[in-house]
Structure formats: C-alpha cells, structure tokens
C-alpha positions as a Markdown table, in Angstrom:
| # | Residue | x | y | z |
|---|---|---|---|---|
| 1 | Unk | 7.7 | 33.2 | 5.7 |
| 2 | Unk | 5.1 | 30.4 | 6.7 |
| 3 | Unk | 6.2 | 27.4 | 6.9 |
| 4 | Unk | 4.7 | 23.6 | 7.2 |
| 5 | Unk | 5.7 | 20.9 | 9.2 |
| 6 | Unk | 5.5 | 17.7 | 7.3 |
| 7 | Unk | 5.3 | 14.4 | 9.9 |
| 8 | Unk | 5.6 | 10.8 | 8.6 |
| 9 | Unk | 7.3 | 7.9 | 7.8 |
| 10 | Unk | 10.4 | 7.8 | 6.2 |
| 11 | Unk | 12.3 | 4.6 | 5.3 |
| 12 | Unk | 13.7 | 2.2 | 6.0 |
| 13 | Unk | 12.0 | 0.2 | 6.4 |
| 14 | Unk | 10.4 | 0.9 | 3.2 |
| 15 | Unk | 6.8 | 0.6 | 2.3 |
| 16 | Unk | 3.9 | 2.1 | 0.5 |
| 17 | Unk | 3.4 | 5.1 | 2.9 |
| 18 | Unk | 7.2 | 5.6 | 3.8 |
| 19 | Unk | 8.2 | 6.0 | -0.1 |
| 20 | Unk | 5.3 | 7.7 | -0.5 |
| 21 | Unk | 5.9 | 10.2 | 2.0 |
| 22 | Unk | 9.7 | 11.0 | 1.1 |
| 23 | Unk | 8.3 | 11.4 | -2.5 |
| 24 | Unk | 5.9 | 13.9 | -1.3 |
| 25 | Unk | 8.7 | 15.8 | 1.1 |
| 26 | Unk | 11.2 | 15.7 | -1.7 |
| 27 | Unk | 8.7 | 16.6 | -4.3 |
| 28 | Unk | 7.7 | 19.4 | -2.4 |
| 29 | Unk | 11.4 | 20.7 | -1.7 |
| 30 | Unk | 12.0 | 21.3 | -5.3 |
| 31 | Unk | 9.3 | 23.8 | -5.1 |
| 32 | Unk | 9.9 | 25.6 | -1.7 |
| 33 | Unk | 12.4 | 25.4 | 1.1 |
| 34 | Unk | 10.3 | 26.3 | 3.7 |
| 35 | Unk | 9.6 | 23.1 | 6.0 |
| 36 | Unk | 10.8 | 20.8 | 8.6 |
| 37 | Unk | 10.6 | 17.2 | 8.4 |
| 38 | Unk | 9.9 | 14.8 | 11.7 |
| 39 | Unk | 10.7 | 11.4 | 11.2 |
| 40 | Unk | 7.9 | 9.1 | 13.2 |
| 41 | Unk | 9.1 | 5.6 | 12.1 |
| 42 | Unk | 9.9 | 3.4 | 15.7 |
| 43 | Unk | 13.3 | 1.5 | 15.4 |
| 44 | Unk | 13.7 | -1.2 | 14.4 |
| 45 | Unk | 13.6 | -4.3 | 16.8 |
| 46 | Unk | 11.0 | -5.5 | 19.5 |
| 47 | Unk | 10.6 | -2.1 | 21.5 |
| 48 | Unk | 8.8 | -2.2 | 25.2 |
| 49 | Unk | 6.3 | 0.1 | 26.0 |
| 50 | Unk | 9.1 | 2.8 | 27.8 |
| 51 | Unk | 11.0 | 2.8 | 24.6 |
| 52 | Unk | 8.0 | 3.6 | 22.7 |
| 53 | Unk | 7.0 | 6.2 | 25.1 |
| 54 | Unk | 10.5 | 7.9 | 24.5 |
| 55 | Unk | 10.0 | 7.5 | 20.8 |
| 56 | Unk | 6.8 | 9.5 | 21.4 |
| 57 | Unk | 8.4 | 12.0 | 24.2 |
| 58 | Unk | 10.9 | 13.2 | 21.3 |
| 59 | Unk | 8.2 | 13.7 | 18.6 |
| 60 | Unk | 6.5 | 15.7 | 20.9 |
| 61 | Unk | 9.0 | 18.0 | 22.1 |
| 62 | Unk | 10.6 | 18.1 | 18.4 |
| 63 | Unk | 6.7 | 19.4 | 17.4 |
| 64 | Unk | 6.7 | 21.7 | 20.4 |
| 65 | Unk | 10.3 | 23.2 | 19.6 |
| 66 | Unk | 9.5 | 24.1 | 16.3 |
| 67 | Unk | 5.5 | 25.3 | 16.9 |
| 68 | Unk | 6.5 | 27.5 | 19.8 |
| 69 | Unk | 10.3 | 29.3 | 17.4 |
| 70 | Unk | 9.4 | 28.7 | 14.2 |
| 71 | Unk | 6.7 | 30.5 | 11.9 |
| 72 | Unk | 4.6 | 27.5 | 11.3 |
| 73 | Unk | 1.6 | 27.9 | 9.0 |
| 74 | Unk | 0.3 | 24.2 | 8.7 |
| 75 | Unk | 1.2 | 20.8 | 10.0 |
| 76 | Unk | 0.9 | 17.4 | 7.5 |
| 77 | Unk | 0.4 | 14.4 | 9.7 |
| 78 | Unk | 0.4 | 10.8 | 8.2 |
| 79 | Unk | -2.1 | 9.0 | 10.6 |
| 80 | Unk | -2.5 | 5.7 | 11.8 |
| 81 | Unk | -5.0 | 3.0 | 12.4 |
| 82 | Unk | -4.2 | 1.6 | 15.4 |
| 83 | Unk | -4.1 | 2.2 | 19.2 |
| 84 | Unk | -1.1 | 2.6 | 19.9 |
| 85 | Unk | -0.6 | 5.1 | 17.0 |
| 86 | Unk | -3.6 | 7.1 | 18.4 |
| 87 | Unk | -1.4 | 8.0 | 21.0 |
| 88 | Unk | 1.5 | 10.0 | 18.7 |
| 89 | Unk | -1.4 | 11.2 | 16.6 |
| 90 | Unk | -3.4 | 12.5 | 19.3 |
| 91 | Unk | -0.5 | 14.3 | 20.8 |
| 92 | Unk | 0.6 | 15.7 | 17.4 |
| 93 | Unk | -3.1 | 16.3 | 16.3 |
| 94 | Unk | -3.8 | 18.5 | 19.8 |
| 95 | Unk | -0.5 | 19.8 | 20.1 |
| 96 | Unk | -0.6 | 21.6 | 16.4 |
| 97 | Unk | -4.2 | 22.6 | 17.0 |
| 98 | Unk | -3.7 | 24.2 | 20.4 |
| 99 | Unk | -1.0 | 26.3 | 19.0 |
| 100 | Unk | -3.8 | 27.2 | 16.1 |
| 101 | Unk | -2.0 | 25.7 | 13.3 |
| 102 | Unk | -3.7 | 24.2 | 10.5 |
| 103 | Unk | -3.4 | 20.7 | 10.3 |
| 104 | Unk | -3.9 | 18.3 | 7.3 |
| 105 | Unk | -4.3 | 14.8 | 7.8 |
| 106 | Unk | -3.3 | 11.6 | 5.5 |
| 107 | Unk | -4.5 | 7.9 | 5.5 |
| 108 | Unk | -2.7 | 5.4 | 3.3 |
| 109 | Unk | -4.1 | 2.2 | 5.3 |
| 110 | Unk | -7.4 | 1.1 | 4.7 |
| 111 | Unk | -8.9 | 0.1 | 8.1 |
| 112 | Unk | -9.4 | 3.1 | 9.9 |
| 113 | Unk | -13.0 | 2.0 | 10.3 |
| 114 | Unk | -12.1 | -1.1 | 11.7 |
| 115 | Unk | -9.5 | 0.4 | 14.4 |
| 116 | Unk | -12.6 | 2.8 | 15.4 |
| 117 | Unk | -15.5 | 0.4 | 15.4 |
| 118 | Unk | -13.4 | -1.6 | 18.1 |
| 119 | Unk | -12.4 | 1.0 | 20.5 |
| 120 | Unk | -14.7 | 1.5 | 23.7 |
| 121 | Unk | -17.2 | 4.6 | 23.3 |
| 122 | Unk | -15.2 | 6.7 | 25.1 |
| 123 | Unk | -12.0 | 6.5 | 23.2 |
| 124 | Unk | -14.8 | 6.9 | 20.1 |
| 125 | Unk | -15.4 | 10.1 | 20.9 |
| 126 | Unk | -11.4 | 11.2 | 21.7 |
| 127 | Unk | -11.2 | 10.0 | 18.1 |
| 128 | Unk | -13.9 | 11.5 | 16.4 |
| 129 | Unk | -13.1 | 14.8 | 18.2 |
| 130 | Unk | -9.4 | 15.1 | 17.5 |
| 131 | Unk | -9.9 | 14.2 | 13.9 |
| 132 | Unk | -12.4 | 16.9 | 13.6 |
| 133 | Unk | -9.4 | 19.6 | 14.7 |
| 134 | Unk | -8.5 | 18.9 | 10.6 |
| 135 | Unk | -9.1 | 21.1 | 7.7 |
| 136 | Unk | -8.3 | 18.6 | 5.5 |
| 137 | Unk | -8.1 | 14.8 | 5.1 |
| 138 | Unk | -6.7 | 13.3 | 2.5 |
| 139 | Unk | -7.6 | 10.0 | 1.8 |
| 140 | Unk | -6.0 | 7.3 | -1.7 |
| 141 | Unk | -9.0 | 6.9 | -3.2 |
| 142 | Unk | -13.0 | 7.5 | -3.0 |
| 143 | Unk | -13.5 | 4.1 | -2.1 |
| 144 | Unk | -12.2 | 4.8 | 1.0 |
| 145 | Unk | -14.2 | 7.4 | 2.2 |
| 146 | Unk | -16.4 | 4.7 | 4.4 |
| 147 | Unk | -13.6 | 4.3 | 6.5 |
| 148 | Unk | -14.0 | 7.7 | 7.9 |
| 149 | Unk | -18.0 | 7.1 | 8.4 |
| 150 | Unk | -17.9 | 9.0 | 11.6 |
| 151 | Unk | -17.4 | 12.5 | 10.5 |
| 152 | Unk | -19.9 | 13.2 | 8.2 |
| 153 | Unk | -18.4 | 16.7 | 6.7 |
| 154 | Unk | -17.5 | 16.2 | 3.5 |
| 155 | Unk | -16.1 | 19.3 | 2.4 |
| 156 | Unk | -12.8 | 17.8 | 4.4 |
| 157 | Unk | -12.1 | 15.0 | 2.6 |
| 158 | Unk | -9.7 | 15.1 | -0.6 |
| 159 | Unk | -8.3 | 12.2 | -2.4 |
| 160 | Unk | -5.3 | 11.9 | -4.2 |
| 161 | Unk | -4.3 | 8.4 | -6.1 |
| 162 | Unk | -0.7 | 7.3 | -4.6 |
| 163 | Unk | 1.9 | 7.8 | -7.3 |
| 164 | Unk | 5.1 | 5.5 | -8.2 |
| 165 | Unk | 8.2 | 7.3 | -7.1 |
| 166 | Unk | 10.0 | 6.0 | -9.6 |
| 167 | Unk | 10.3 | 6.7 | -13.7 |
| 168 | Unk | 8.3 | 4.4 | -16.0 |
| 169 | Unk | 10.3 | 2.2 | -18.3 |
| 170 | Unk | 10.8 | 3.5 | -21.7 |
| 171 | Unk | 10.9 | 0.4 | -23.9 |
| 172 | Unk | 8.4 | -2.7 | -22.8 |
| 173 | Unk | 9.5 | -5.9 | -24.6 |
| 174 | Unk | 6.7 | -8.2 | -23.7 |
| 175 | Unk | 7.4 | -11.7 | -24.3 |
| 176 | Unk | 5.1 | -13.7 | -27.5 |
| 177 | Unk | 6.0 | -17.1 | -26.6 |
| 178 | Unk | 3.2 | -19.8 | -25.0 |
| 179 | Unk | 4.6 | -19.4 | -21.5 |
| 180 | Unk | 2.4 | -17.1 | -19.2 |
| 181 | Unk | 4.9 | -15.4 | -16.4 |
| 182 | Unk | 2.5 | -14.7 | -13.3 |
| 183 | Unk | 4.2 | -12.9 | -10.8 |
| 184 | Unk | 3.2 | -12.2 | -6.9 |
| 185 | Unk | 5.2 | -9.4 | -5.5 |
| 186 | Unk | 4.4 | -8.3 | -2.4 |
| 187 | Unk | 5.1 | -9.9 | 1.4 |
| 188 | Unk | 3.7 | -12.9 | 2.2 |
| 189 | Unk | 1.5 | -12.7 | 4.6 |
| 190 | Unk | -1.3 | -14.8 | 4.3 |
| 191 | Unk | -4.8 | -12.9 | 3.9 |
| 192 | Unk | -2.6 | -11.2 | 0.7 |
| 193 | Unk | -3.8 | -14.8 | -0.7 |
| 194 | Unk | -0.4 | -16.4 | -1.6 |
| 195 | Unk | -1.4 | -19.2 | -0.3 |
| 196 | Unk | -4.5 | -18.7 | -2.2 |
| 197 | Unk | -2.3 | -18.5 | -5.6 |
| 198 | Unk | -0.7 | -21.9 | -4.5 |
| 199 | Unk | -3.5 | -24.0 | -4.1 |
| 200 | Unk | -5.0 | -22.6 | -7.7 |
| 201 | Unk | -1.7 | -24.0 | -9.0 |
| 202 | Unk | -2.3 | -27.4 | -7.4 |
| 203 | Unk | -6.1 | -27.1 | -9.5 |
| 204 | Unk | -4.3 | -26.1 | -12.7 |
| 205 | Unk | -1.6 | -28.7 | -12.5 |
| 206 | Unk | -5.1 | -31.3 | -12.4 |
| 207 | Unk | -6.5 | -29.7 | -15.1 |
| 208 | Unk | -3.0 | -30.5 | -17.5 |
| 209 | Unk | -2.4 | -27.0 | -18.3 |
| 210 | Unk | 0.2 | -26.1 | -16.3 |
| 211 | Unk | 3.3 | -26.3 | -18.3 |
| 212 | Unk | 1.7 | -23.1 | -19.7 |
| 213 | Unk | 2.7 | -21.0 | -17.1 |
| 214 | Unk | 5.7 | -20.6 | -15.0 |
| 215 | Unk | 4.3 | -18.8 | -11.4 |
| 216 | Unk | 7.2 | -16.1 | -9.9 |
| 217 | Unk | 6.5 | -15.7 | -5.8 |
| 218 | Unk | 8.6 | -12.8 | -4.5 |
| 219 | Unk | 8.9 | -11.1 | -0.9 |
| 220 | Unk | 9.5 | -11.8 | 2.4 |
| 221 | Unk | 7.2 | -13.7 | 4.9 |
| 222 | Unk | 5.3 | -12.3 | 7.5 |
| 223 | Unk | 2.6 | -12.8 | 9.8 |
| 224 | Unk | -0.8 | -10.8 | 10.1 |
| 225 | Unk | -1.8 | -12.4 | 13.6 |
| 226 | Unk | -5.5 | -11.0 | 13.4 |
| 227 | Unk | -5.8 | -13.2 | 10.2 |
| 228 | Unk | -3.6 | -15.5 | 9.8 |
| 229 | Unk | -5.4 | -18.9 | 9.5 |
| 230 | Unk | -2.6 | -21.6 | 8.9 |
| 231 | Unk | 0.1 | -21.1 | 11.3 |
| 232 | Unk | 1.2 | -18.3 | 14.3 |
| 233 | Unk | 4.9 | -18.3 | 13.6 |
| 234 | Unk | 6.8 | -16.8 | 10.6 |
| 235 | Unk | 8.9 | -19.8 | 10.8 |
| 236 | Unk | 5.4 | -22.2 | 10.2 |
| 237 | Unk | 4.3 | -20.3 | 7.2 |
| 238 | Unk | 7.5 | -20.4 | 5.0 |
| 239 | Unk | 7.7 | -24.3 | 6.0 |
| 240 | Unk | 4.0 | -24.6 | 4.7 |
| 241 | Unk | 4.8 | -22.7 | 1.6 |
| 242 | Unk | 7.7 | -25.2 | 0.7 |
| 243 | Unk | 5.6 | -28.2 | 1.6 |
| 244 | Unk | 2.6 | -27.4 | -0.4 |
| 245 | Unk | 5.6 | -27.4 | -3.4 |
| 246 | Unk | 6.9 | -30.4 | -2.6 |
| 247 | Unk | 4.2 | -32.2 | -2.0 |
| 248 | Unk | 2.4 | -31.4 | -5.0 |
| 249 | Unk | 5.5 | -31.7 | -7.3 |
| 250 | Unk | 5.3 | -27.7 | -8.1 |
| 251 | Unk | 9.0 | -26.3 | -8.3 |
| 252 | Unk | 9.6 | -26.7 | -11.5 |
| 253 | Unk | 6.1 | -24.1 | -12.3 |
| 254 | Unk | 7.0 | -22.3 | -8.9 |
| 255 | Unk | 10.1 | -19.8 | -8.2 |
| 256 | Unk | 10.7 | -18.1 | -5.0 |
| 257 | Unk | 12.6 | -15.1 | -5.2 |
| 258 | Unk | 12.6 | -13.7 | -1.9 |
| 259 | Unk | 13.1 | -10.1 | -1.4 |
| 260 | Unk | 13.8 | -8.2 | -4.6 |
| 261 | Unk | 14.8 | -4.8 | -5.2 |
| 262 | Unk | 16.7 | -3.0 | -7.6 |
| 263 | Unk | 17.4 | -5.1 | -11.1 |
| 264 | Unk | 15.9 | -8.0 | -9.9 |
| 265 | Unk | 12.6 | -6.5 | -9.2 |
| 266 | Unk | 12.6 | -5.0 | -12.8 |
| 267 | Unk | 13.6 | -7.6 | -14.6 |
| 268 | Unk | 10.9 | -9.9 | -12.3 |
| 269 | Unk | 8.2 | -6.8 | -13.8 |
| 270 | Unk | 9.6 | -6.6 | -17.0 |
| 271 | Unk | 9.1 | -10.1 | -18.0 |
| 272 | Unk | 6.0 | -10.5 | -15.9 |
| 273 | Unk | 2.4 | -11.1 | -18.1 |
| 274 | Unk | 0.0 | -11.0 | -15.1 |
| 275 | Unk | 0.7 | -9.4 | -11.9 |
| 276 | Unk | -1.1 | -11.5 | -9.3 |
| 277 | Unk | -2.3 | -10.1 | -6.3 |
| 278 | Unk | -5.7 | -11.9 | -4.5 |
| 279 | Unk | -5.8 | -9.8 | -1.5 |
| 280 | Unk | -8.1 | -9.1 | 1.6 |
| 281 | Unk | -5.4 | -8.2 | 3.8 |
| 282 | Unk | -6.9 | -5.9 | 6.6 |
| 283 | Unk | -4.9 | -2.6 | 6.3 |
| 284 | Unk | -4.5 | -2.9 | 2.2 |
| 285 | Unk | -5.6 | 0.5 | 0.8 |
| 286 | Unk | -3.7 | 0.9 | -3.0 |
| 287 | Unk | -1.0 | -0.9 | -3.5 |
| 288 | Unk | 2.3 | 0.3 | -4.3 |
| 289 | Unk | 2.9 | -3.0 | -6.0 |
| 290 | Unk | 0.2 | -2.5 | -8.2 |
| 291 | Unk | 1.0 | 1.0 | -9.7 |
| 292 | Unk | 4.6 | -0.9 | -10.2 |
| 293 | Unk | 2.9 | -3.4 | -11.8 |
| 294 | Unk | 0.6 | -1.0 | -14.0 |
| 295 | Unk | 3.7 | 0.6 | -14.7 |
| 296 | Unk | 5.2 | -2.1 | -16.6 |
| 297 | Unk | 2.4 | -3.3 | -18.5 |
| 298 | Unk | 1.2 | -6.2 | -16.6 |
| 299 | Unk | -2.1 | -7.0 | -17.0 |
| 300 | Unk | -3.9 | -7.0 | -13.4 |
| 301 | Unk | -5.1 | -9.6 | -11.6 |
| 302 | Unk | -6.6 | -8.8 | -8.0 |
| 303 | Unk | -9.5 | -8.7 | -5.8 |
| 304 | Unk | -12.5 | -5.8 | -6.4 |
| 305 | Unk | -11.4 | -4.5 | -2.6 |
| 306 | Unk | -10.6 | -1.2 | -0.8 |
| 307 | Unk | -8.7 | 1.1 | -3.3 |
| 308 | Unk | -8.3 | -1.7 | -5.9 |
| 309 | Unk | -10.9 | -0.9 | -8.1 |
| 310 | Unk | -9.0 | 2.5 | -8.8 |
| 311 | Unk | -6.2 | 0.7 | -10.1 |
| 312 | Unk | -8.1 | -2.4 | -11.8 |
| 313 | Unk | -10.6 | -1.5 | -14.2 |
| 314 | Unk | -12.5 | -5.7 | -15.0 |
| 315 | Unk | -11.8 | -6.3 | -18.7 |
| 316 | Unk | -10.3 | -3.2 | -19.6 |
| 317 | Unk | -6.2 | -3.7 | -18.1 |
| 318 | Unk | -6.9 | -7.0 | -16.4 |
| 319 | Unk | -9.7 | -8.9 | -14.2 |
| 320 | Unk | -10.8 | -9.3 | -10.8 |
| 321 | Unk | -10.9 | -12.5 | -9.0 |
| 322 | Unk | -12.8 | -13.5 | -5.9 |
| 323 | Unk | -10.6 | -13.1 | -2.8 |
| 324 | Unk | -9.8 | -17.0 | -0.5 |
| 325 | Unk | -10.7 | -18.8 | -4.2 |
| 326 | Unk | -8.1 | -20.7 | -5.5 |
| 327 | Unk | -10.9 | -21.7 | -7.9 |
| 328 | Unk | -11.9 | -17.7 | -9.0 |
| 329 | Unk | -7.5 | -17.9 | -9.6 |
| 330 | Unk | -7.7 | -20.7 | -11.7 |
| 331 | Unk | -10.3 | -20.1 | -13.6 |
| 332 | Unk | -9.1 | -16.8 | -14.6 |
| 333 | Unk | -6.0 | -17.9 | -15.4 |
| 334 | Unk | -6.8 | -20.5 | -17.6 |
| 335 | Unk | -9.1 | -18.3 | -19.9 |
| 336 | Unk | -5.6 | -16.4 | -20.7 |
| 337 | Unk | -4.6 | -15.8 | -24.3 |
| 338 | Unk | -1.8 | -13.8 | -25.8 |
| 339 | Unk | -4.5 | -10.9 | -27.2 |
| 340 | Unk | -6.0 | -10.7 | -24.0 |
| 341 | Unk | -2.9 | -10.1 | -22.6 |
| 342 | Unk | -1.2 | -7.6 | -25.0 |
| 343 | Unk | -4.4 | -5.2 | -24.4 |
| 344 | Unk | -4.6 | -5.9 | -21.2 |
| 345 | Unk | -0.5 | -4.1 | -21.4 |
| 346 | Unk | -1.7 | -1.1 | -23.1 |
| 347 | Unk | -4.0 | -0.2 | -20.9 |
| 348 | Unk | -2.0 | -0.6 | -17.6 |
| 349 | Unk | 0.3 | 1.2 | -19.1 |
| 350 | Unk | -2.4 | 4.2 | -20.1 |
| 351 | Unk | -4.1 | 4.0 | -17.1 |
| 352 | Unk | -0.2 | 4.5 | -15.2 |
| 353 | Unk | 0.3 | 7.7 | -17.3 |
| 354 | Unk | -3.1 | 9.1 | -16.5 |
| 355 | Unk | -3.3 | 8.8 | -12.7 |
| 356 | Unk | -0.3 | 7.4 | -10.8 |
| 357 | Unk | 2.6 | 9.4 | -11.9 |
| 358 | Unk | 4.3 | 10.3 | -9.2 |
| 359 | Unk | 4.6 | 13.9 | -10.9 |
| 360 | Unk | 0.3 | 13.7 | -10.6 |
| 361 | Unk | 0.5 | 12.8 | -7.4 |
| 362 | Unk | 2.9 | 15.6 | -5.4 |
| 363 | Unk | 1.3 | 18.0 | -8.2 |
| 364 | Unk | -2.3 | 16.9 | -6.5 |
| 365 | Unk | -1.0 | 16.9 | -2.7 |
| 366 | Unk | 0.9 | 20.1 | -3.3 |
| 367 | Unk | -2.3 | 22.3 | -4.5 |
| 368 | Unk | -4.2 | 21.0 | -1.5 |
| 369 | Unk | -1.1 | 22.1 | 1.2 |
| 370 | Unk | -1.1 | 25.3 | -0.8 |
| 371 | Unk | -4.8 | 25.6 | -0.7 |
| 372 | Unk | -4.9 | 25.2 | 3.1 |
C-alpha cells in the first residue's frame, strides 16, 4: 500500500508549528499506519554552517532511502521562510518531485513574502519554480494567501485554521469581582509589543485607574534582531523590562511568570479576563496562544494582523488594538466592563468549538492528503 512521508518539526523545542505538526502525524496514525516521519528540527545550540550541512546531508539521504525502497505515494513538507531553510526545502521539494511523488506543502509563518521579495532575481525564480513542483499548498488562513503572490494558481492553495492540541476545559469559572486579569502569554520579543503593554500601564497608572487591573506577563525573552528597536542582547531587554517596573512603581499591577507550562499555564488562562497580545512580529501567522486563549474564554485583545483576524472577530469575542500604541492599549482597556467581558467569554469560547478544535483541524488536513 501507498504510503506518505510526513517532514517537519517535532518538539522540543516546542512551538506553534512543532505541536502542530505532531498533532497532525499522530492524528493521522489513529487513522492509518502507513507513513514515515523525518524529523527536520536542528539541535539545539549555536550550530556552524558544517553542522548544519550534516543536519541537511541526513534529511536528504533519509528522504532518498525511503523514496527509492518504500512505496511512497505523497510527501508533506512543512516549509520555511528563510534562506537557509530554502536549502532543506529545495532539496526535499526536488528530491520528492524527481522521483514523481506528489508533494504537499505547509506554511505556518507568515512572511513568506518578505523572505522572497528580498532574495536576488535569480534565487526568485529557484523559488518560484520549486514551489510550483506542489499540488497543494496549505496555508493557516486566507489572509495569508498574499504571501504566496508569486504563483498566481489558485486552485493550489487550501487553508486549514491551526487547531489546539489539547482538550478544552469543561467548567470556566470566570471571576465577578472589580479586578480585570490581563494576561500576555507568549515570548517576549519585542515587536510582539510587550513592551508596548508596559508603557500603556505606565498611561493607566496616570489616569488613577489602575488598581483595577492586575497585568500577568509570562514567557521567556528573546530577541528578533531584524526588529528589535531597544536593545541587541537578550540580557538588555529583560533589564529594560524590570527597569520600566521599577521605575514607574509597577510591581505591585505587574507579575512576571516566566515560562509556564502545564498547571501554571492553566491556571494563568483560567483566571485570565483579557488575553493581550499587540503584535507585529514579522513571522506571526495565527497564534497558538490565541486558540489557547479562545479556548478558555478570554476575551481577545490583539492587533487586526496576518491570520489574527480569523481568530478575533472586533466587538464580537474581544477588540482590536493598533499595533506600537501603548495609547490604542490603554484606551481599550479602560473602556472594560464586566458585561463586556462575560460576552466577550462566550463567544471565544463558540468561536473555539467552531473552528480550532484540533479534531477540525487533522479532520481538514487529512481529507486534503487523502484528496491528493
């Protein structure tokens, strides 16, 4: 029998496209035992350019093992959206194809415009030409479709909403009381506009209203060094965060978790009234944090950017607020009241059920490996 090679990212370390991917490979083992998995993910550490050349060397002869012994209908290839993914993809991509198999292609970043508008011409047309060798691409959401402007044939673009691999909760106990619980989960890299969330703090502390609202910060920092504004070091931007709440007198409105997983994370959701997340970060597509967030019945506060608008419907499960505005923050916040917020629940909590299951999602990305 046919089988498919599934390629991709599993973790750790884990993120958005490496849960999401063992969701899909597991999901799709409950239904068929008839696949291989290659793990892409680099290890961990600062790796030179020979190591990362013998990472590629043994995805490549992996591939070529099992196109050349096994009977391999299709190959499922997570791409990326830089250069030096290019090269894996374009040896995976060309590899699959010159064996005739049929390949089916998956973005979950949301930049793949801006990796190919700054490549020379001639790597623009390596690109456009070994993406074409696809019979499908799946992309998170319509609003991404611009980011693969250069091929122009649309009957190869699906899109399938990620899903949260995990069950929703079953019982929701919302707080009543006056105290708003904001919460920013997510790393905190700087054009994900924590610092942005900061500063409107600083505003709404002027403004007296502040002892309304208790602000929960947790991840870990990191550094985006083709937009990072405020400092070059990891090391720089933690020390900036703790200034700014020191400095202003914030810490008893401001709690930094760090990185959260397991009970901590839940309980962080659970409690949580408004899940805060002003981004513009380059690569943000439709974040995982979100659908968790939508899951528990926060109400939604983000920026009307990339897949966002999927997930965050303005007035209906939360609002949208203007990305590098601590003033759009503010302002939004500050119009909060306890109705707003208990529809603003419901309808996360709808809108979870109706789109990001992660049953609807490996139901939806099954039926199109199946189809091709």
């Amino acid at each position: 029998m046919s089988r498919i090679i599934f390629i991709g990212n599993y973790p750790p370390p884990f993120s958005g496209q490496s849960i999401a991917f063992k969701s899909l490979v597991d999901g799709y083992s409950v239904e068929s035992k008839n696949y291989y998995v290659i793990n892409t993910i680099e290890k961990s550490g600062k790796r030179g350019v020979v190591l990362r050349i013998f990472d590629y060397i043994g995805v490549f002869f992996r591939l070529l093992y099992l196109l050349t012994f096994k009977k391999i209908k299709s190959v499922y290839h997570i791409v990326s959206s830089h250069k030096r993914g290019f090269i894996r993809d374009f040896i995976i991509i060309n590899t699959s194809f010159l064996f005739g198999k049929k390949i089916i292609l998956h973005s979950h970043n949301g930049n793949y415009d801006q990796f190919y508008d700054s490549c020379s011409n001639s790597l623009k047309k390596i690109i456009h030409k070994t993406i074409s060798k696809s019979i499908k691409i799946v992309l998170l959401s319509k609003k991404l479709r611009s980011t693969f402007y250069f091929i122009k044939k649309e009957s190869l673009f699906s899109y399938v909403n990620n899903g949260l691999p995990i069950d929703r909760p079953i019982a929701l106990n919302k707080s009543r009381d006056e105290m708003f619980s904001i919460l920013y989960l997510s790393n905190l890299i700087e054009s994900k506009g924590y610092l942005d969330v900061v500063e409107a703090v600083i505003l709404m502390k002027e403004k007296k209203i502040l002892p309304k609202f208790h602000i929960h910060f947790a991840g870990d920092f990191m550094l985006n060094s083709s937009q990072d504004k405020s400092f070059t070091t990891v090391s720089e931007a933690r020390q900036l965060f703790f200034n700014l709440l020191e400095e202003n007198d914030l810490s008893d409105y401001i709690t930094y978790h760090g990185i959260v997983q397991g009970e901590k994370k839940n309980n962080l959701l659970q409690n949580a009234d408004v899940f805060l997340l002003p981004t513009y970060y380059n690569i943000e597509a439709q974040p995982l944090t979100i659908i968790e967030a939508l899951a528990y019945g926060c109400a939604i506060f983000s920026t009307n950017y990339r897949g966002i608008p999927e997930m965050l419907i303005n007035g209906y499960n939360g609002k949208f607020v203007e990305s590098n505005s601590p003033y759009s923050i503010a302002t939004n916040l500050m119009n909060l009241n306890r109705e707003n917020i208990q529809k603003y629940s419901k309808n996360s909590i709808d809108l979870f059920d109706k789109s990001f299951t992660k049953e609807e999602h490996i139901h939806s990305m099954i039926n199109i490996i199946k189809k091709n």
